[in-house]
OpenMM code with the backbone's topology and positions (N, CA, C; nanometers):
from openmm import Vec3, app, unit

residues = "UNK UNK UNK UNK UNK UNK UNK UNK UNK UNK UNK UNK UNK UNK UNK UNK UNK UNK UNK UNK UNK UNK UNK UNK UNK UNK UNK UNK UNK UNK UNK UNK UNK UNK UNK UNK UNK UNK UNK UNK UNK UNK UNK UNK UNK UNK UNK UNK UNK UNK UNK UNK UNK UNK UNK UNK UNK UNK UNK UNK UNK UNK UNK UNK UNK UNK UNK UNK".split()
positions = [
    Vec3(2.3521, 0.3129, -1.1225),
    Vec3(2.2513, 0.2159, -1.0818),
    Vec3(2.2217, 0.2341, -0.9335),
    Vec3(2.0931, 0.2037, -0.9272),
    Vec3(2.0287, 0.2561, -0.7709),
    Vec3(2.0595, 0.1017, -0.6314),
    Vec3(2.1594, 0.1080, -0.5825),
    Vec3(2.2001, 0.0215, -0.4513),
    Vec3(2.0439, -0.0383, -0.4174),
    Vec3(1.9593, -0.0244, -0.4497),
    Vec3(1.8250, -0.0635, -0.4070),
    Vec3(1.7730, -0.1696, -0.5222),
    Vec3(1.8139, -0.1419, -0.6586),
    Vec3(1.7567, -0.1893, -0.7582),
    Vec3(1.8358, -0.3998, -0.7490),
    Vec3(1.7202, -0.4545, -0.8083),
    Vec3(1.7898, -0.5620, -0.7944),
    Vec3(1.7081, -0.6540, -0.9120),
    Vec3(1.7494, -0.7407, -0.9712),
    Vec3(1.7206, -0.8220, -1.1008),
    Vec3(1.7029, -0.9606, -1.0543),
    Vec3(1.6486, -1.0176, -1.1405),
    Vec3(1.5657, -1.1806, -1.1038),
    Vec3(1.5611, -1.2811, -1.2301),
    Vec3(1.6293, -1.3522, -1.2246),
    Vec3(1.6287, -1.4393, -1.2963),
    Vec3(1.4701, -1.5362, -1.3739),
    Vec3(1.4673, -1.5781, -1.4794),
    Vec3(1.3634, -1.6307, -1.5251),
    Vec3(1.2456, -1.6800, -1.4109),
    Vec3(1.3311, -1.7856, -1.3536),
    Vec3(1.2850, -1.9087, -1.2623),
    Vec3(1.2330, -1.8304, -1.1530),
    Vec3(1.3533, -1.7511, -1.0997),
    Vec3(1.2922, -1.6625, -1.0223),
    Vec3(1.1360, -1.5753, -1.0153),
    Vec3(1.1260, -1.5278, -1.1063),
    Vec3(1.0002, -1.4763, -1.1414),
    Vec3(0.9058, -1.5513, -1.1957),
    Vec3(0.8933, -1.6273, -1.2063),
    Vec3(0.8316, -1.7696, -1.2606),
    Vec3(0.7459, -1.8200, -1.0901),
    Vec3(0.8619, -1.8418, -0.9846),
    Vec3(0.8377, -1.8310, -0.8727),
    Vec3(0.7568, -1.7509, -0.8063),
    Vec3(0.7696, -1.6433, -0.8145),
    Vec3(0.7392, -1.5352, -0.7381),
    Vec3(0.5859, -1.5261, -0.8071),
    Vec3(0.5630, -1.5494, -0.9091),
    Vec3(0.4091, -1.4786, -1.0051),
    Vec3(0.3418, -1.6078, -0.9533),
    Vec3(0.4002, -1.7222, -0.8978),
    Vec3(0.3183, -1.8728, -0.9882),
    Vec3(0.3077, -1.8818, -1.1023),
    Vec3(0.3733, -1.8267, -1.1921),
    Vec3(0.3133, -1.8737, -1.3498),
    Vec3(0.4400, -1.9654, -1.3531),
    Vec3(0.4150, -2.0343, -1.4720),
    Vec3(0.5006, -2.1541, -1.5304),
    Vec3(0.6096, -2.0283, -1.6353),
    Vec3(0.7396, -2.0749, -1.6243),
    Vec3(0.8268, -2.0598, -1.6980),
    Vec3(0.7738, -2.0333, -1.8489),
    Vec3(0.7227, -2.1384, -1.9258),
    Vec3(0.6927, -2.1398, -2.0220),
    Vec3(0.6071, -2.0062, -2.0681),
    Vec3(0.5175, -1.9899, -2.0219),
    Vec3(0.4351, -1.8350, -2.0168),
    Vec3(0.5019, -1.6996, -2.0142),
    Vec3(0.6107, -1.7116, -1.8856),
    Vec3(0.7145, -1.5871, -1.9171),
    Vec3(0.7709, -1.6061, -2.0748),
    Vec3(0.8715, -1.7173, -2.0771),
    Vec3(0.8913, -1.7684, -2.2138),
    Vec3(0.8069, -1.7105, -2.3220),
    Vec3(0.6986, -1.7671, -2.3010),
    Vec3(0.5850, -1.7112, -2.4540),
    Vec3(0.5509, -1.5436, -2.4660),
    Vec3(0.5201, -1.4699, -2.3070),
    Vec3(0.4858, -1.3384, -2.3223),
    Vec3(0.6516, -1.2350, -2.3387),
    Vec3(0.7456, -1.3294, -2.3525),
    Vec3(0.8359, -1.2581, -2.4313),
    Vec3(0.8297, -1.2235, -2.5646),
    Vec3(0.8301, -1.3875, -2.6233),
    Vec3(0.8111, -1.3881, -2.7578),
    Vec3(0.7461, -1.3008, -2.7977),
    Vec3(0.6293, -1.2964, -2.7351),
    Vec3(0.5094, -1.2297, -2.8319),
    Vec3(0.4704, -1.0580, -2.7353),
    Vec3(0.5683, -1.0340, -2.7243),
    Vec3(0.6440, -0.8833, -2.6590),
    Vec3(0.4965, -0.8576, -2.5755),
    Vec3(0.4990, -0.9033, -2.4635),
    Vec3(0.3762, -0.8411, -2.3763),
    Vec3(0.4624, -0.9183, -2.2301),
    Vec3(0.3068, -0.8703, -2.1477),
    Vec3(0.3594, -0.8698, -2.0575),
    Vec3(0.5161, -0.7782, -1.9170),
    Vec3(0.5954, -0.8683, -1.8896),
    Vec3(0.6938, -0.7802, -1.7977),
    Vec3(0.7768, -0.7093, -1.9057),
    Vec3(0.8273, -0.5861, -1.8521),
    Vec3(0.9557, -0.5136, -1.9282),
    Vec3(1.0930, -0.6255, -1.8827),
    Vec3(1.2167, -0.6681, -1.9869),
    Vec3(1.2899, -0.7501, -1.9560),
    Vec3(1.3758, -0.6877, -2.0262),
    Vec3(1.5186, -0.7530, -1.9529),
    Vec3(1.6414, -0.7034, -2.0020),
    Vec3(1.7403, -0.8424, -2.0493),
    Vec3(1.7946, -0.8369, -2.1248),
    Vec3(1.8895, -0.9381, -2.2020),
    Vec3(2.0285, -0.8974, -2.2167),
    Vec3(2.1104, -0.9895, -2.1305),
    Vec3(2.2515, -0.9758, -2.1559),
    Vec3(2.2219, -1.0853, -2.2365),
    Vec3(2.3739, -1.1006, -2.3303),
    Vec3(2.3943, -1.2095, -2.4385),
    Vec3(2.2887, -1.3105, -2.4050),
    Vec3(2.3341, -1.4616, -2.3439),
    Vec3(2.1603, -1.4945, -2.3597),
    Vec3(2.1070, -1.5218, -2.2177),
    Vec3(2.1060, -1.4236, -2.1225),
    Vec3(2.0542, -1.4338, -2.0230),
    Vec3(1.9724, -1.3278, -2.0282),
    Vec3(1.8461, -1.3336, -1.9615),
    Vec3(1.7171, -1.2841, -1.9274),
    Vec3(1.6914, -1.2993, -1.8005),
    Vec3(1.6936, -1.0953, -1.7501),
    Vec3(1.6760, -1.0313, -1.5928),
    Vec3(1.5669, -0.9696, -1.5986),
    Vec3(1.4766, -0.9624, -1.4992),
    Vec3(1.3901, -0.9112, -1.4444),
    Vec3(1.3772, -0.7984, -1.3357),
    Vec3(1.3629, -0.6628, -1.3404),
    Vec3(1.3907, -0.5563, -1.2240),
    Vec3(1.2444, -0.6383, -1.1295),
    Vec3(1.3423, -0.6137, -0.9991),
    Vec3(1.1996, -0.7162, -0.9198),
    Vec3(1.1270, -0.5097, -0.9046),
    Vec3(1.1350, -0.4078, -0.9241),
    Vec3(1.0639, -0.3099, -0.8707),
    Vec3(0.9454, -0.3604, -1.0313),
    Vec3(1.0295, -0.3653, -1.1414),
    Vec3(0.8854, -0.4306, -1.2470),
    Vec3(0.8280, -0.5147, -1.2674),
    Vec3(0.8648, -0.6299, -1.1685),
    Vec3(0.7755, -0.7137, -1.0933),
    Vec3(0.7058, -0.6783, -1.0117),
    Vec3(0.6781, -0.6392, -0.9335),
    Vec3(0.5782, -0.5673, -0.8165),
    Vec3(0.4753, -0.4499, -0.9229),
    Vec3(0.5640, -0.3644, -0.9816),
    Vec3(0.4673, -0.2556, -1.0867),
    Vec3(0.3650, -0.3380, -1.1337),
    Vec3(0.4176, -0.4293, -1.2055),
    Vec3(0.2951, -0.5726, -1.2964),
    Vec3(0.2376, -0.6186, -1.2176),
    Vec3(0.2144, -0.6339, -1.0944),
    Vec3(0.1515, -0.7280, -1.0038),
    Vec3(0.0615, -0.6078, -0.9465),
    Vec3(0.0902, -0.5251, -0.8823),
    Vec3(0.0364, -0.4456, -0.8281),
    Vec3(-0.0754, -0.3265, -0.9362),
    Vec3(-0.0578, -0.4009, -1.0546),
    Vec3(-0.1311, -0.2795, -1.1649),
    Vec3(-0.2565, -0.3625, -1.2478),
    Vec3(-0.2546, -0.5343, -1.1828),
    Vec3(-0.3689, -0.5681, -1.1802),
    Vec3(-0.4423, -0.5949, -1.0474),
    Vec3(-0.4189, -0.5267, -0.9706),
    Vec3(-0.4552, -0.5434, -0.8302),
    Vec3(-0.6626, -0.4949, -0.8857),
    Vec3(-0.7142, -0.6242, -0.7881),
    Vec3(-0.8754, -0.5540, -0.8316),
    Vec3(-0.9189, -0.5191, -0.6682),
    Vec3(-0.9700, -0.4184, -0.6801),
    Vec3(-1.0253, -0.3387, -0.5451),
    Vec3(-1.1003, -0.3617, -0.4960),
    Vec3(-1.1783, -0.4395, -0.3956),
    Vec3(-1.3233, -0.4722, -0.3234),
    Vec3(-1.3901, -0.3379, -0.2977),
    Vec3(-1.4997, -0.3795, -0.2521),
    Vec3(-1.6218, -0.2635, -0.2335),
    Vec3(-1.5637, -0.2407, -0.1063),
    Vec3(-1.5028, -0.2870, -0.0133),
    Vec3(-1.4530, -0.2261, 0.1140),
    Vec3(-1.3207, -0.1515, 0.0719),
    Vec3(-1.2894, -0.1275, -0.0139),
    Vec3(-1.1506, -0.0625, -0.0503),
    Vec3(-1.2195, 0.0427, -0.0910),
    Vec3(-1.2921, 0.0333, -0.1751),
    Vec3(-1.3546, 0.1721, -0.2742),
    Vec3(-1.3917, 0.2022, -0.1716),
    Vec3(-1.5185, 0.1790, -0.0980),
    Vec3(-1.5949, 0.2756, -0.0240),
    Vec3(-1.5629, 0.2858, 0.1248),
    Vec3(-1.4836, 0.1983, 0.1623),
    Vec3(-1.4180, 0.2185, 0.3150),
    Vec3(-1.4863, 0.1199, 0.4244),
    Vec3(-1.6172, 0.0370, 0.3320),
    Vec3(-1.7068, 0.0012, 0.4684),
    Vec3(-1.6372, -0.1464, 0.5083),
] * unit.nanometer
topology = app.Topology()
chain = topology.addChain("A")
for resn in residues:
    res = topology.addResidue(resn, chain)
    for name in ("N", "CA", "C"):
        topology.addAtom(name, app.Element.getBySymbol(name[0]), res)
């Protein structure tokens, strides 16, 4: 395991997105959304696949595309 890598609890990421708990909750269920990992019944989050998900709906302005 990479000394850099680090995991986030539900709430935690719940935090960090603004979304409500419940939503992480549901886009489990219904397998979308973040990649997640499950010890017995705890549920971790890699914060680097938090940032991947966040950063992969990033929308680009016309000053990004074209520089002006």
């Amino acid at each position: 395991m990479e000394p850099s890598l680090k995991y986030l609890t539900e709430v935690q990421v719940a935090e960090i997105m603004s979304r409500a708990l419940s939503t992480l909750r549901n886009d489990r269920f219904n397998r979308r959304g973040l990649p997640y990992i499950k010890v017995g019944r705890s549920v971790r989050y890699s914060l680097n696949d938090v940032i991947q998900f966040m950063e992969s709906r990033r929308i680009k302005t016309s000053t990004e595309i074209y520089g002006g």
